[in-house]
C-alpha positions, -999 to 999 in steps of 0.1 A, spaced: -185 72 87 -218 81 77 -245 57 89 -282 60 66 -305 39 88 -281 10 98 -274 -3 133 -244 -16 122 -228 -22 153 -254 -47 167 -281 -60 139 -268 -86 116 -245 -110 109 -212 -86 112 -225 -64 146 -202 -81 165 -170 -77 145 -183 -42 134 -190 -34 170 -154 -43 177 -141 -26 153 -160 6 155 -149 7 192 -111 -1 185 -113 35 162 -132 54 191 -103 45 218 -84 75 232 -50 65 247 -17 85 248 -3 72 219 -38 76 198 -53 110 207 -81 109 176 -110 91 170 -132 82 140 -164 109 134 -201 90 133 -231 108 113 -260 92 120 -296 94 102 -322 70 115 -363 75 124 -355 59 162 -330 57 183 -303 28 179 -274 19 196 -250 29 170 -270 60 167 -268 71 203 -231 67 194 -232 94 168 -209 126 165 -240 144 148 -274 120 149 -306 132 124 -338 119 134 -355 116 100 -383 93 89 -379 60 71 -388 69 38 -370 103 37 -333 84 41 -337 76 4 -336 118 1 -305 120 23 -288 90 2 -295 112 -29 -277 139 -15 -249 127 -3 -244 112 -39 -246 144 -58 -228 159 -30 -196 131 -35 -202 136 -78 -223 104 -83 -234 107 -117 -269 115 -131 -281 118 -94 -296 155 -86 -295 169 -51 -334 168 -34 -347 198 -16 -343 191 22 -353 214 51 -325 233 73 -315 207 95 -308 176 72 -293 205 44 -268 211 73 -264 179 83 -258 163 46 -237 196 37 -211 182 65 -209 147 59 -201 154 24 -176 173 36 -164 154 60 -163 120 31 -149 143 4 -121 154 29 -114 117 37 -119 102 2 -103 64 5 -107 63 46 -145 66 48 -174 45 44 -215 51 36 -231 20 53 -268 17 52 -289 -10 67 -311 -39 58 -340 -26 60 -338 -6 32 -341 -11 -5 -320 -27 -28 -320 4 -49 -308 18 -18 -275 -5 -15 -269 2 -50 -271 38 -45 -245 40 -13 -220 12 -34 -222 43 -59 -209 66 -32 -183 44 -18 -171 38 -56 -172 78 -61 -150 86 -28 -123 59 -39 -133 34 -10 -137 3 -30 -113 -18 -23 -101 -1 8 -129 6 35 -152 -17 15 -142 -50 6 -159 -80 -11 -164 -120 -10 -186 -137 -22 -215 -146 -5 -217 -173 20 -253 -189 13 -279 -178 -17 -300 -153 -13 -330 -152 5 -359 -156 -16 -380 -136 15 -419 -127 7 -423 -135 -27 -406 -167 -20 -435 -174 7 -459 -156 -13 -454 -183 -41 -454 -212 -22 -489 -201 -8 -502 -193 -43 -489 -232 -49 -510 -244 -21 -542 -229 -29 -539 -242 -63 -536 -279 -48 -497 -287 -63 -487 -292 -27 -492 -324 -6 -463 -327 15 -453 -297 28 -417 -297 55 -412 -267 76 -379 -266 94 -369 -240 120 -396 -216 106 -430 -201 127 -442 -186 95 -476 -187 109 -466 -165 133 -440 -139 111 -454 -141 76 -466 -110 66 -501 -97 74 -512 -102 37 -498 -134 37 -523 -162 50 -503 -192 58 -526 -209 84 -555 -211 62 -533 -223 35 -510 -253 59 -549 -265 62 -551 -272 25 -520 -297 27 -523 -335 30 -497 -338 50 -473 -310 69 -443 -318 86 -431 -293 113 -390 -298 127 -382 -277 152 -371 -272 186 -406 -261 199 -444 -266 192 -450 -235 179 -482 -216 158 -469 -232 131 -462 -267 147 -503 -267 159 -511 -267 119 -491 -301 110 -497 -332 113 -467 -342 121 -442 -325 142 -398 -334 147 -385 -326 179 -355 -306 169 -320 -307 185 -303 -277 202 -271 -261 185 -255 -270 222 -258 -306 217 -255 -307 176 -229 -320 153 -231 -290 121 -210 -264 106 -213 -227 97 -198 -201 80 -188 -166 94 -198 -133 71 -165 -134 56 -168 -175 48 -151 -190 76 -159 -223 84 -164 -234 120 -173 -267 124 -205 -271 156 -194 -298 181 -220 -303 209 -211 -291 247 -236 -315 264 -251 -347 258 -286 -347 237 -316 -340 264 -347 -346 245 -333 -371 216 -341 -339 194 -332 -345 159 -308 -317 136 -317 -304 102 -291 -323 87 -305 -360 99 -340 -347 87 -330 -339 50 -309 -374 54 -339 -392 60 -360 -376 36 -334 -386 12 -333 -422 25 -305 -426 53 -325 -433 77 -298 -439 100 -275 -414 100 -261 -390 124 -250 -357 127 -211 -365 135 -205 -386 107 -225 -363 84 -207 -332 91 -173 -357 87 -179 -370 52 -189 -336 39 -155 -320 50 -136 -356 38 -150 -346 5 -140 -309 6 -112 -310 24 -99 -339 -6 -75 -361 17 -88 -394 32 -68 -417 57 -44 -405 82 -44 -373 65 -75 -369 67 -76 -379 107 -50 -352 119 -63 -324 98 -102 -334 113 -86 -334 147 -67 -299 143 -99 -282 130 -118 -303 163 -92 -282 184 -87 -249 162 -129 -251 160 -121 -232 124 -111 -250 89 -82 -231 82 -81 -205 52 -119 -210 42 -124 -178 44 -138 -158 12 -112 -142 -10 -114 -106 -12 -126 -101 -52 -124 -65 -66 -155 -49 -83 -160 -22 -104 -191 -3 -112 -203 3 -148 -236 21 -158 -256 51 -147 -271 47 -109 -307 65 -106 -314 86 -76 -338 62 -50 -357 94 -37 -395 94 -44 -422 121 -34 -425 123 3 -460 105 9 -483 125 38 -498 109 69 -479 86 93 -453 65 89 -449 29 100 -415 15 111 -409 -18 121 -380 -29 139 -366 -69 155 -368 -64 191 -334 -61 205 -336 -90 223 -363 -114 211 -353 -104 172 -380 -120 151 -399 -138 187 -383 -174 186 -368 -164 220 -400 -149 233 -401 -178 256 -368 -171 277 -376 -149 306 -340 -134 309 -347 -118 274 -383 -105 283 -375 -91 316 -343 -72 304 -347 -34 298 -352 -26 264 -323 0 249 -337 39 253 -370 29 268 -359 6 294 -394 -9 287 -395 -48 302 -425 -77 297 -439 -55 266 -438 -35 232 -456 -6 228 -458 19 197 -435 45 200 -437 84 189 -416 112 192 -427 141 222 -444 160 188 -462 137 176 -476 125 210 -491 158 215 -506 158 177 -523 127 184 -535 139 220 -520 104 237 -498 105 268 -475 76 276 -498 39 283 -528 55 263 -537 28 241 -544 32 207 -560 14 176 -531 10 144 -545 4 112 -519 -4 81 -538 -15 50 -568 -27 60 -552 -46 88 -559 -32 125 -540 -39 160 -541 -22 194 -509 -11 211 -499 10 239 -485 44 235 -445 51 244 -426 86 238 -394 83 231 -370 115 228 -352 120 198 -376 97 174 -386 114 137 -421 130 140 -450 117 122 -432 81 125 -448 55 146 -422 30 156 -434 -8 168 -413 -38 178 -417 -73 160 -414 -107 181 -441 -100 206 -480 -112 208 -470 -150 204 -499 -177 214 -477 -207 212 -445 -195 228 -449 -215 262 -463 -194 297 -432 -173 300 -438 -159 261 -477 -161 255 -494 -131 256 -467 -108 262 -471 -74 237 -490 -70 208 -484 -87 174 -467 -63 148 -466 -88 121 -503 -87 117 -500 -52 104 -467 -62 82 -475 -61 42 -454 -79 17 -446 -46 0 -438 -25 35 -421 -52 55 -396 -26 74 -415 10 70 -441 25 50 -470 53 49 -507 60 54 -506 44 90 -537 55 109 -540 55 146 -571 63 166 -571 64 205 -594 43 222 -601 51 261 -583 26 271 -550 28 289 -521 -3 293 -499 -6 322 -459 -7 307 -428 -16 332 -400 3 327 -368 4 348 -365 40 336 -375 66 360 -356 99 352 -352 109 310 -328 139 316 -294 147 342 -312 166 365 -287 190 363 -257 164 380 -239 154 347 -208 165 360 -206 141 393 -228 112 369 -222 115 330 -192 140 324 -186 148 284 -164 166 265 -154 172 225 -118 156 212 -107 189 209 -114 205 245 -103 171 258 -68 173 240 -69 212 247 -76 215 284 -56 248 287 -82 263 267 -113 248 287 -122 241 323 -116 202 335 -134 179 351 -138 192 387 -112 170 408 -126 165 446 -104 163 474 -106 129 487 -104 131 528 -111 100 554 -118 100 589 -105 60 589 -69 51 578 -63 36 544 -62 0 543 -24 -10 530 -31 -32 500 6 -35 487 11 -68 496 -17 -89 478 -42 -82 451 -66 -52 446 -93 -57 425 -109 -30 401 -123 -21 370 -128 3 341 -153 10 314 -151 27 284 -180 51 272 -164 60 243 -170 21 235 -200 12 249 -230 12 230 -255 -3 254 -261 -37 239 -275 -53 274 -251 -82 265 -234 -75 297 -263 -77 315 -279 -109 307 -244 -123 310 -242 -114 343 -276 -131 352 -268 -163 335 -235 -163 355 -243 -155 388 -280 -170 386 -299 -138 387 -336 -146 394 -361 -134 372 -392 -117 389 -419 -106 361 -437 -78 352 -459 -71 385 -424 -68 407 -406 -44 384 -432 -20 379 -430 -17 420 -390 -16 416 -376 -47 423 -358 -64 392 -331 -84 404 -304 -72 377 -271 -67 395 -258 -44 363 -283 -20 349 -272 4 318 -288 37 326 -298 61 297 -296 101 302 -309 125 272 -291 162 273 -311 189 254 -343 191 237 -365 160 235 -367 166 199 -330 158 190 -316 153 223 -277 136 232 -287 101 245 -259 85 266 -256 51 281 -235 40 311 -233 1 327 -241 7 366 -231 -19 390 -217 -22 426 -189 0 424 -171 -16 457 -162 15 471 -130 18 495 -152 42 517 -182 19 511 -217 34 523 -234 4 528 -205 -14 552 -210 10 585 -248 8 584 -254 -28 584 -264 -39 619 -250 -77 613 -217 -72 593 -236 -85 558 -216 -61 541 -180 -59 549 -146 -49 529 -122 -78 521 -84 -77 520 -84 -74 483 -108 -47 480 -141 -64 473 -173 -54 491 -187 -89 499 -221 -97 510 -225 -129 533 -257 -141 526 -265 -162 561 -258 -128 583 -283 -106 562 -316 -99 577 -330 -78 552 -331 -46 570 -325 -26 532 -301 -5 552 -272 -11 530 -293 -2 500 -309 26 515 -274 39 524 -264 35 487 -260 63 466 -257 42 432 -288 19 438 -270 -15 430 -282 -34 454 -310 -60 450 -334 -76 477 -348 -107 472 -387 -95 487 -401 -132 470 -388 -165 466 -381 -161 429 -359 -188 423 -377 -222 415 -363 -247 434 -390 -270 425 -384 -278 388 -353 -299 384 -344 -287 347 -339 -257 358 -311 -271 382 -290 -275 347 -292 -238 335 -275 -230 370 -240 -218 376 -235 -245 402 -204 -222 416 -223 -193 427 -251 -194 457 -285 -196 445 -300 -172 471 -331 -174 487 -357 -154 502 -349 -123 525 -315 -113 510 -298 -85 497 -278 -91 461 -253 -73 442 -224 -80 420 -193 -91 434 -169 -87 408 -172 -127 398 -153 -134 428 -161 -170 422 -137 -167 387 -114 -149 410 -111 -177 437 -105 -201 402 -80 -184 392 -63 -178 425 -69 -220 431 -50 -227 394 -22 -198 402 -16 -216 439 -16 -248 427 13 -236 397 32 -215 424 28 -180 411 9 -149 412 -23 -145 398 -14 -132 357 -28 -102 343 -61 -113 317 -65 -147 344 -97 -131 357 -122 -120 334 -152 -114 347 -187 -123 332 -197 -90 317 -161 -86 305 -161 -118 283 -194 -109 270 -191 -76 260 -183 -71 220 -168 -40 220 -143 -43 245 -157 -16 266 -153 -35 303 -117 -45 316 -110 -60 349 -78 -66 373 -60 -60 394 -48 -20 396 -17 -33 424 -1 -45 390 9 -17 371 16 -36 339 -22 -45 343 -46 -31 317 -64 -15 340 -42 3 356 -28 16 325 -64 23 314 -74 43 351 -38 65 350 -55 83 317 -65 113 322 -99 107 308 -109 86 339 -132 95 365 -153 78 391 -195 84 394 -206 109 421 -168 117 432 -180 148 452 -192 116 479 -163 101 482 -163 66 479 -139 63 463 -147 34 437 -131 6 423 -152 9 391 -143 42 372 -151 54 334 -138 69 304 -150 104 301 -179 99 269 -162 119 238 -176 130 209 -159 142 182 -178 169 162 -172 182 130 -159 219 143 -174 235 107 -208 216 112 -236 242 115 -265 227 129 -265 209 172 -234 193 181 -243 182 219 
């Protein structure tokens, strides 16, 4: 798999599935003992990226270079090879290898945010190595394309000329994302009359005259269609809050229907496409009610076949700085800026919180003369913004890298005036990279929260991060192990063999660091939020964390990932120094925390070598505002002030399951607990049970020789051990491997 700027496994439509999917081939089990090889070429980290078997950092604008290579490399015709330095030469001469050698079982994937020329170029290369039809499959697609900035650019032009008087916005804050060259607000003020629907009053909703409270997804009637065409029909989980009306009773009114709804909208379109009326009509509606999918509407797969000449896509390198704009992994394009759990988790790679900053590589920090929080002036085509400086390891030189989705003035007081505004330096012709970026440093310096405080392994990979290739992993006799520990108690070993014994195992071969499991985990267990101030003394409440550790140089360093939470140890550290018995070991394994005992001495946490544990130094639950009552997993305590916090394995969905196995007379089943982090992850990485079953998942998954348990030297023996990270290498590859 070769991988040209595309973070396939978590931007778009398909991340999930291709997340999924991607994990599924980087499994190591006794009866699979191979896994897929990942190049990776990209001007910043991404999770995908950190993923890679061999990762290039490599501005935006020199991918197009790479593409061409790989193409004459594969035979593409009429496409020459470019000149590239050492590193990418040795890097493209491999892949090519590497796809010629698997011609039919590979894939070239690049991402959005390059051209279309681009695409065309890679489609050329998948068509050259045989994979069309096999790897790469098509259907046709499930809405029309996007019309984008010239689309916006147009209706703007309209505007000015006076052709517009009623003007509809729905779901859009284009004042706030068009492009910098792009002036919207001044043009909404030249219509009669605008029309804003939408579920919040925006920067876009403060220009109209009139504005539609819009209706959540969780309390709509609608449909959708997956990437592939599914159709999933929308059915609302609550009753309406707000009286907030949907898209499709807005274009129904326009149209006249004043009074209809979205249920019996959504019904008479699928009556009509479905072509059966009556009783039919009645049990097939009610089976795709309960399936939540209209059976076989998925897309046909429709063959293709390439005809013509395709032209190389590389142009001459430009000089100066680069721009690069990426969607912020959590607020993507800013319409969640507002939702605290999504500012206040750690950013991928950074770990930055509350903020965006404009990131360089270690080189080109020291070029500019800026250190970390220096603030500095941007200026893209005339258009100027100040941001605060960030180094991040393992970023292309002479590329400046800034977030979108940040800088918002009508997000609401959790979102306002968090970060800078990228869009403002965005131009209709450079809306994901370009060149001649200038940036002057100001004397001015920008405090940044980050929950990272160590870039490197400090020398303890083995006992934190142990890796290995495929090939010494599946050769051991030719390489030394992991380092076993003998495991040695003063106190006898609790006999568990009559109940349940609770434990868990995460794949890092899987994992990509996607933070879904840690937001899950706060809206399950109501995890306060506690703003920037709090965690830049240390004291986010998040009972999971996903630390990241670069290995090597910081110019093209390894960059691994690894979810941290309470690991419940047998020989637990924090259970024999807690003066009140807060802490104490159940019968089925669990380190439990009774919140009415604890005291807040911090000895527990003090005493704990994995720094999981969370004290509650405010009140930062709001128990004043009752909406926030709803958001609330009303089976878990909402703790107050005073308190230590940590993860407890979702022992509230383990006392559910044991209630439903009692009440059916049998024994907890293996898949009946899945805990909140589990459910959410895409890839699969997490599984949970319980290890007295051998049948269980995870016990199968923890008798692998590839387990091992973080800091085993201590011996706490944990309940929640890893997969040793693997990387698979290509052995004939010149250039850094690790």
């Amino acid at each position: 798999m070769v991988a040209l700027d595309s973070d396939f496994t978590h931007s778009g439509a398909t991340a999930i599935r291709y997340s999924r999917d991607f994990a599924d081939k980087r499994r190591i089990t006794a009866a699979k003992p191979k896994m897929n090889r990942l190049y990776a070429a990209e001007p910043t980290p991404s999770h995908t990226g950190t993923m890679a078997d061999h990762r290039l950092a490599v501005r935006a604008a020199e991918i197009a270079s790479l593409t061409d290579a790989i193409a004459a490399g594969v035979g593409v015709a009429g496409v020459a090879a470019p000149t590239l330095d050492e590193k990418a030469s040795a890097w493209v001469k491999a892949a090519v290898a590497d796809l010629k050698a698997n011609a039919g079982k590979s894939i070239v994937i690049t991402g959005e945010t390059q051209s279309a020329a681009q695409h065309a170029l890679v489609l050329a290369i998948n068509n050259a190595l045989g994979n069309l039809g096999k790897t790469v499959t098509f259907t046709a697609p499930v809405a029309p394309a996007a019309t984008g900035n010239a689309g916006l650019k147009a209706l703007v032009d309209e505007i000015n000329a006076g052709a517009v008087s009623l003007l509809v916005i729905s779901d859009a804050n284009i004042v706030y994302n068009a492009p910098g060259d792009i002036d919207v607000k001044s043009a909404l003020a030249k219509v009669a009359t605008v029309v804003h629907h939408g579920l919040y009053a925006d920067e876009t909703s403060e220009g109209a005259a009139w504005h539609i409270n819009g209706a959540h997804y969780l309390e709509s009637w609608g449909d959708s269609r997956a990437f592939d065409g599914t159709a999933a029909i929308q059915q609302p989980l609550i009753a309406p809050l707000y009286e907030g009306k949907t898209l499709l009773e807005v274009v129904a009114a326009l149209s006249g229907n004043t009074s209809a709804n979205g249920h019996d909208l959504v019904k008479a379109y699928w009556k009509t496409a479905l072509g059966t009326d009556g009783y039919a009509f009645d049990k097939e509606w009610q089976i795709i009610l309960h399936d939540g999918t209209v059976k076989a509407s998925a897309s046909a797969s429709s063959s293709a076949t390439l005809t013509g000449t395709i032209a190389a896509t590389a142009t001459p390198a430009s000089e100066g700085l680069e721009i690069v704009f990426r969607a912020d992994s959590s607020l993507r394009d800013g319409s969640a800026a507002n939702n605290g759990w999504l500012q206040e988790v750690p950013k991928p790679i950074t770990k930055l919180v509350w903020d965006n900053a404009a990131q360089v590589s270690p080189a080109t920090a020291k070029t500019l003369g800026v250190v970390a929080t220096d603030v500095v002036e941007l200026s893209f085509q005339g258009r100027t913004v100040k941001a605060p400086i960030w180094i991040v390891p393992g970023q292309a030189d002479n590329t400046v890298v800034v977030h979108l989705g940040f800088g918002r003035t009508k997000a609401g007081k959790v979102g306002d005036g968090v970060g800078f505004n990228a869009y403002t330096l965005r131009g209709s012709d450079s809306l994901w990279h370009g060149t001649g970026l200038e940036v002057k440093k100001t004397t001015e310096t920008y405090k940044l929260a980050t929950t990272q405080e160590h870039t490197n392994l400090e020398g303890r990979d083995e006992d934190i991060y142990p890796t290995k290739t495929l090939a010494d992993f599946l050769h051991p006799e030719h390489h030394e192990g992991h380092k076993k520990h003998e495991i040695i108690s003063l106190f006898p070993e609790y006999d568990y063999s009559k109940g349940y014994q609770w434990g868990m195992q995460i794949d890092l071969n899987a994992c990509n660091g996607c933070n879904a499991c840690v937001v899950a985990c706060q809206a399950e267990n109501n995890i306060p939020i506690v703003g920037k101030e709090q965690v830049l003394v240390g004291r986010e409440m998040h009972w999971i964390r996903i630390d990241t550790y670069f290995s090597g140089d910081a110019e093209s360093p390894s960059i691994y990932q690894i979810p941290v939470a309470c690991m419940h140890c047998e020989h637990a550290p924090c259970e024999i120094v807690c003066p009140v018995a807060a802490t104490v070991h159940d019968d089925e394994g669990l380190n439990s925390m009774v919140y009415n005992r604890c005291v807040g001495t911090k000895y527990c946490s003090n005493n704990c070598p994995y720094k999981v544990r969370r004290f509650n130094f405010f009140q930062y639950v709001d128990e004043e505002t009752p909406s926030l009552k709803l958001q609330r997993n009303p089976d878990v305590t909402v703790r107050v002030r005073g308190v230590m916090e940590k993860c407890t394995y979702c022992v509230q969905r383990i006392n559910e399951a044991r209630i439903d196995a009692d009440r059916e007379r049998r024994e907890i089943t293996d898949g009946q607990v899945v805990s909140a982090c589990q459910q959410a992850c895409p890839s699969q990485a997490i599984v949970f049970g319980n290890i007295n079953d051998a049948s269980a998942r995870v016990s199968q998954l923890k008798a692998l020789e590839s387990k091992f348990t973080m800091l085993d030297p201590l011996n706490t023996k944990p309940r929640t051990s890893y997969m040793i990270r693997l990387t698979n290498p290509n052995p004939e590859f010149s250039g850094k491997t690790e």
